[in-house]
N, C-alpha and C positions, 0 to 999 in steps of 0.2 A: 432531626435528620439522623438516619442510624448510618455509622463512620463504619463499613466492614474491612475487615483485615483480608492481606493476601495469603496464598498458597503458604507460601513459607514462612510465615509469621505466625498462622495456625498449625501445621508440621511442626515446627521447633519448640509452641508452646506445649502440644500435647504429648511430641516426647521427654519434653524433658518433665511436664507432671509425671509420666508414665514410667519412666526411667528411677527419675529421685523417689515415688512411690514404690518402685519393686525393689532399689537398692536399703532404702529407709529399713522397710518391713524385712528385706537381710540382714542388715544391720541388727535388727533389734532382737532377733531371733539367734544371730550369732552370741550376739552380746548376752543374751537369757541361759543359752546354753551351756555357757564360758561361765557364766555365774554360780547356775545348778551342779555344775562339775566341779569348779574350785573348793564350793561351799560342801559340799558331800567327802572332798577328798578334806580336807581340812578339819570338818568335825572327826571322820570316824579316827583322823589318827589323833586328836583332840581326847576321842572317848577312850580308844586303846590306851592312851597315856594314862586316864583316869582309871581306869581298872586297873594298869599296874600301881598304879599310886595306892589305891584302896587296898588290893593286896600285899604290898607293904606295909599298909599301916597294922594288917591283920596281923600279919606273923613277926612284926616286930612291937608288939605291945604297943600301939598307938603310939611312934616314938614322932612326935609334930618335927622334928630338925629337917625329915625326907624333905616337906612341904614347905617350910621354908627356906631349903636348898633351892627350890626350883630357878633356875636360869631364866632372865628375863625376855628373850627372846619368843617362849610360849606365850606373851601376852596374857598372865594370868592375871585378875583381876580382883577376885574374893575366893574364899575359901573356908568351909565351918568344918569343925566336927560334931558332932553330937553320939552321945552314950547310947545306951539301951533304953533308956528314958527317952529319949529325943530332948534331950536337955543339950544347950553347947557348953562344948568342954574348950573350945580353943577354935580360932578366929582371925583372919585377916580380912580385911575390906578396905579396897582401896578407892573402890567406887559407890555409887549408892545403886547400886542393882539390890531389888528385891529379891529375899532368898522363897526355899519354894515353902507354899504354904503347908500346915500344920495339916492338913488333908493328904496333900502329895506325898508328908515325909511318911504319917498312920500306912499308906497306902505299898510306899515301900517297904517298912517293917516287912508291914502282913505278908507282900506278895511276894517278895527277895526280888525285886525286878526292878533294876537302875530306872532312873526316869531322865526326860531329856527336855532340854525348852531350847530353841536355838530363836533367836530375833534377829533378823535380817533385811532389813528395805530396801525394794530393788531399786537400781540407781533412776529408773521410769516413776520413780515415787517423788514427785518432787518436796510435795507437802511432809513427808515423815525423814526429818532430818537428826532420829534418834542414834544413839550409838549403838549402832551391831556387836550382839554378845551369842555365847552359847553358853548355856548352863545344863550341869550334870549333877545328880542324886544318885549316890551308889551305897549299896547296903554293904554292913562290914561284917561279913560269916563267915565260919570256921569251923569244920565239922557240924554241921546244921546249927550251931550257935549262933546266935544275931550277937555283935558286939556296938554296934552303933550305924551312925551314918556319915559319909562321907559328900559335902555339895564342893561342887568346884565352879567358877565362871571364868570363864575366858574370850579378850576381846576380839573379834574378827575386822579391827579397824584397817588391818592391812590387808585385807583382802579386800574390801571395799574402795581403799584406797588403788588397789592394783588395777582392780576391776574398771573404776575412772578415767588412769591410763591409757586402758584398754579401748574403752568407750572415746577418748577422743580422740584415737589412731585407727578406730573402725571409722570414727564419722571423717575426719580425712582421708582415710581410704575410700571411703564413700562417693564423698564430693568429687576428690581429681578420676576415679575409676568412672563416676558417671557422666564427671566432664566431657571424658574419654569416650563416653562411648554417644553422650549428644554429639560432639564434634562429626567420629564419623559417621553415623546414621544422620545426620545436617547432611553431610557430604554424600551419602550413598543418596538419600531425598533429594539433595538438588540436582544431584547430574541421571538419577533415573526417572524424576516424574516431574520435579518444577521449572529444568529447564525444558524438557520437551514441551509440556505446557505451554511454557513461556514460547517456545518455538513458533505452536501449533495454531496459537492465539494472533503470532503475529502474522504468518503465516494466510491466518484467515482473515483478514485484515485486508491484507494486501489483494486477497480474492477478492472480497469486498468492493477494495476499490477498483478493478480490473485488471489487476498484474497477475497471469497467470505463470510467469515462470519460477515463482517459487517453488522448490523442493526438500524435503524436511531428511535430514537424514537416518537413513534405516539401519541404527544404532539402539543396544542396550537390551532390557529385558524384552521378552516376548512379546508379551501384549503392546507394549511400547512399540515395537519395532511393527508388529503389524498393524496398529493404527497410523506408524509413519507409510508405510507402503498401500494400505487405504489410500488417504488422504494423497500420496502422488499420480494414484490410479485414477483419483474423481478429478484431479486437477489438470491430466493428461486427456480425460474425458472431455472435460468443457471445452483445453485450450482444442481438441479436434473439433470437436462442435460447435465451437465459436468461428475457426478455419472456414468450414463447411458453411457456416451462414454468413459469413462475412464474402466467402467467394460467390451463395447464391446470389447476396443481396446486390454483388457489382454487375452479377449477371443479368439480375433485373433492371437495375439502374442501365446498363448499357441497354438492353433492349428498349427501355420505355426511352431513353435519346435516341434510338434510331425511330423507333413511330415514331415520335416528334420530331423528325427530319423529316421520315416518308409521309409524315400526314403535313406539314409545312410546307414540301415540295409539289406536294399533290394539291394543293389547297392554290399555288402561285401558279401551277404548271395549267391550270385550272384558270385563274384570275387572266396568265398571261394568253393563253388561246382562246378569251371570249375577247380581251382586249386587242390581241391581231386580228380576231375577225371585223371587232369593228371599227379597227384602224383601217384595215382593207375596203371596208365598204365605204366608212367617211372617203379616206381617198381618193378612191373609185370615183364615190359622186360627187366632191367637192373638186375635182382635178379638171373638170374638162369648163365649168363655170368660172370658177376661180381662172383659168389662165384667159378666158375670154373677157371675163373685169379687169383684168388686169391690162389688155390690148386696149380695150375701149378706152380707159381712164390715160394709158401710153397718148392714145388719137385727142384725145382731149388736150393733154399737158403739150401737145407741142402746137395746138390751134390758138391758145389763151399763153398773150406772152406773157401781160402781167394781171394783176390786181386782185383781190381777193377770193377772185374762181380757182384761179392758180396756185394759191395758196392751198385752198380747201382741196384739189385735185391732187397735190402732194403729200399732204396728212391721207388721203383714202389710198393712197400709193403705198405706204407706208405699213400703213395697217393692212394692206390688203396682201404683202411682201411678206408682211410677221404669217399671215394665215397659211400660203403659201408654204413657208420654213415649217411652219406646223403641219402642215400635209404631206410633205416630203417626210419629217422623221417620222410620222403614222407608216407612210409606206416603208422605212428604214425597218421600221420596229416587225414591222408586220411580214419582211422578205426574209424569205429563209437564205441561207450563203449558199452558193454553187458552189459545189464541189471542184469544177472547173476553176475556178480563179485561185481554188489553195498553193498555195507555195512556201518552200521554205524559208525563213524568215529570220535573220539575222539581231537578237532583239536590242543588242546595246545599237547599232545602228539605228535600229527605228526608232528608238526612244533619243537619241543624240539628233536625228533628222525632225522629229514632233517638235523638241524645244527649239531647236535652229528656223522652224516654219514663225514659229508663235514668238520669238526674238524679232523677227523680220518685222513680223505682223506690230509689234510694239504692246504685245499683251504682256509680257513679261518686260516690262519696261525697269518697274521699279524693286525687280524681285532679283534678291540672290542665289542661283543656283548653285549647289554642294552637289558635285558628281563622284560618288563612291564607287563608280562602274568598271567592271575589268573591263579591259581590252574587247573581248568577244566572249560572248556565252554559246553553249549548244544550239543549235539552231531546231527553232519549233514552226510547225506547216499550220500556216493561218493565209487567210486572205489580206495583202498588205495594206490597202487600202480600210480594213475592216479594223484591223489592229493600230491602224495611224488616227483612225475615227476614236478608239478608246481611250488610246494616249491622250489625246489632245483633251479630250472631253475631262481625263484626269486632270491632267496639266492645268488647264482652266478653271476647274474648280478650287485647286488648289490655290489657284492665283488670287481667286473672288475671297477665299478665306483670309489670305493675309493683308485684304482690304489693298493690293496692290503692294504693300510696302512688308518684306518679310524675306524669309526664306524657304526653298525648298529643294531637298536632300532627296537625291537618284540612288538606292541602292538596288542589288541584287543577289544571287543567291543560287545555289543547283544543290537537289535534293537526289536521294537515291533515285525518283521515277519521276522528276519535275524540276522546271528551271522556273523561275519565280523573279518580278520587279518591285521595287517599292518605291513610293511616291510618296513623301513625308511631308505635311506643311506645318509653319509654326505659328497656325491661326487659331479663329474665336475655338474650333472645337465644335463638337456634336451632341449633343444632350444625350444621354443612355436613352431615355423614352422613343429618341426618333431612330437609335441605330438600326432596329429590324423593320423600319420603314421605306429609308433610303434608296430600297431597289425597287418600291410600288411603282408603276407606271404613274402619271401624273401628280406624285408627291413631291415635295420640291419647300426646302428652307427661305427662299429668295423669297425678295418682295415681287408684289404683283405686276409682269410687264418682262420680268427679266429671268425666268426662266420656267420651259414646259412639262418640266418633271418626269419626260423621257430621257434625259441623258445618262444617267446611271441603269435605267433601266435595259436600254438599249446595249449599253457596255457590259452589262452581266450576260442578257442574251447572246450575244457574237464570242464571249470566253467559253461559255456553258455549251455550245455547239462544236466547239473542238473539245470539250472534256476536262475545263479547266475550272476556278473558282476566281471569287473575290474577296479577299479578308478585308476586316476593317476595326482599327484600335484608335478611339477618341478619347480624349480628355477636355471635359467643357475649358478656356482660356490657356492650354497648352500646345494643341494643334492634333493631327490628324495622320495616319497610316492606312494608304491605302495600296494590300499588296496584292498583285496579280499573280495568280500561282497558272505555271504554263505546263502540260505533261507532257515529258520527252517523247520526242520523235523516234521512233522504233527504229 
């Protein structure tokens, strides 16, 4: 697995090769110069020495005491003379430098032309750790006479030695000047390219993950600053184009819940005007048979005092009574309200006079009623009799859920455009699957015999004709919310 490095860690390694490589090659070049210049200033006044020595020795008859005067400070090292012969007449050697060969001396006779050797190894020499000398050959003439030769050598160990010095206070100067200048070109790279970088990276990141209020700031070199103002342009781009599709998509989303209300309403408004019609027509023709069974079976039950006719004439009395109650709420369901009976309606009243009926009655026998009710609410125009029928029908229900034993909580409510009741029980609860069931005509949770699955039905009907609603909040084994939302009376 190849381990790559970050921004700043390649930046810092390639200036500082780039750095110590341009300062180095200064260095070295300082240091060559400083050498070539010592070394040049050193010989020639080396040589000028040597020439007045040599003419010395010319006009004072070769007297040696000059040259071995000489002050030790010159670094002299060896010293010959030699005659006209090139024979030597006189001699110091303190070191073992070779003198010049018997070629170079022929060479100066003949030509009267000093000769010169200097050895020097640059301190870049690691391998030649000889000793630095210069050596001079000067002819000895006088009036075009040759009278001999003159060699002289002299050490250049202290220039060598200086030059060392020199060499380790450049390479210190070297190191803290390019310390100096990695530090602040580190510092100019991190605050003009690695931290925007780092910004711009994290920045996209957070895009990424959908936070669009990041903004990078429009700081530092140019290009820098115009990639940060990019980058808030495209960010300002999406956060508006996100805006704009977020506000279409509510826009759809609302629209597709209202056709799902208008095609749901349409769909029941539909269910419930073929089922009035043929609650209408059952009624119609079950109304006038039915009350005539019902006479006849009366004429019988009072002929037969006892015995098992009598019996059987009361069970068909019975059923024939249940059929009856079901043809009455077909005509309930199926009768539009008269306008004539509307009046205005007082609703804590009517809901405080539905539980006082159904008290009486002993349906709420073993039920605790919790009345959360003001005093009196706005008063809404319903037919009373129409609104005492929904009550109850709630009430009773609510009753049936808490298995007779429970409670049930009266509250209410006034909205800016609607005054609203609520019926609370703390029974079995509603299944989710049946809640958008509950207001079908003939749907019904109860067992077989004890209920016709008009009642809820009928009670939405008679709210829905004045312009009202019916909410409803279940929880399966915590109980039930049933609110009647009422719309003020103008």
């Amino acid at each position: 697995m190849i381990k790559t490095v970050g921004l700043r860690t390649e930046i810092l390694i390639t200036l500082t090769l780039l750095l110590g490589a341009a300062l180095l090659l200064g260095g070295i070049m300082m240091l060559r110069l400083m050498e070539k210049s010592l070394l040049e200033e050193r010989v020639g006044q080396l040589e000028s020495l040597s020439n007045i020595l040599a003419q010395s020795l010319v006009m004072n008859a070769n007297d040696m005491s000059l040259l071995t005067r000489l002050p030790d400070n010159l670094n002299y090292v060896n010293w010959r003379v030699y005659d006209e012969d090139l024979n030597t007449i006189n001699s110091y050697v303190a070191e073992g430098i070779s003198p010049f060969s018997s070629s170079r001396r022929q060479m100066a006779k003949l030509s009267a032309d000093p000769q010169r050797k200097v050895h020097f190894p640059t301190l870049l020499n690691l391998f030649d750790q000889s000793e630095p000398f210069v050596h001079f050959l000067l002819p000895l003439r006088a009036d075009k006479r040759f009278y001999g030769l003159l060699e002289l050598s002299f050490s250049l160990a202290d220039i060598r030695s200086n030059l060392s010095k020199s060499q380790q206070l450049i390479v210190i100067y070297v190191v803290l000047y390019g310390a100096v200048l990695i530090l602040a070109g580190y510092y100019l790279l991190q605050r003009n390219i690695v931290n925007p970088a780092r910004n711009l990276l994290k920045a996209t990141e957070e895009v990424s993950c959908g936070n669009l209020e990041t903004r990078l700031p429009t700081a530092g070199p140019t290009e820098i600053r115009q990639l940060a103002v990019a980058y808030n342009h495209m960010v300002e781009a999406l956060q508006t184009s996100r805006g704009e599709t977020e506000l279409h998509i509510a826009s759809l989303e609302e629209i597709n819940r209202e056709l799902q209300r208008a095609r749901a309403e349409l769909i029941r408004s539909e269910k419930m005007a073929s089922v009035g019609q043929l609650a209408a027509g059952l009624a119609h023709e079950l109304g006038n048979p039915l009350a005539a069974l019902i006479g006849y079976l009366e004429i019988l039950k009072q002929k037969i005092e006892t015995g098992s006719e009598k019996d059987i004439i009361e069970r068909s009395l019975v059923e024939t009574n249940r059929i009856d109650f079901l043809v009455r709420e077909l005509l309930d369901f199926s009768r539009p309200t008269d306008a004539a009976q509307v009046e205005s309606v007082d609703l804590v009243f009517a809901l405080n006079s539905s539980v006082q009926l159904l008290k009486n009655q002993g349906a709420l026998a073993d039920i605790e009623i919790i009345d959360n009710l003001p005093e009196t609410l706005p008063p809404i125009s319903i037919d009373p009799n129409k609104l005492q029928q929904v009550l109850i029908n709630l009430l009773l229900n609510a009753a049936q859920a808490c298995a007779k034993k429970g409670k049930i909580t009266l509250s209410s409510g006034v909205d800016e455009a609607s005054v609203w009741l609520g019926i609370r029980d703390n029974g079995c609860g509603i299944v989710a699957a049946d809640l958008n069931k509950i207001f079908d005509p003939f749907f019904t949770t109860k067992s077989p015999g004890e209920g016709t699955g008009l009642g809820l039905a009928i009670c939405q009907r008679i709210i829905e004709e004045i312009g009202g609603t019916i909410d409803v909040e279940s929880s399966v084994g915590e109980g039930s919310l049933f609110k009647i939302i009422f719309p003020k009376t103008p």
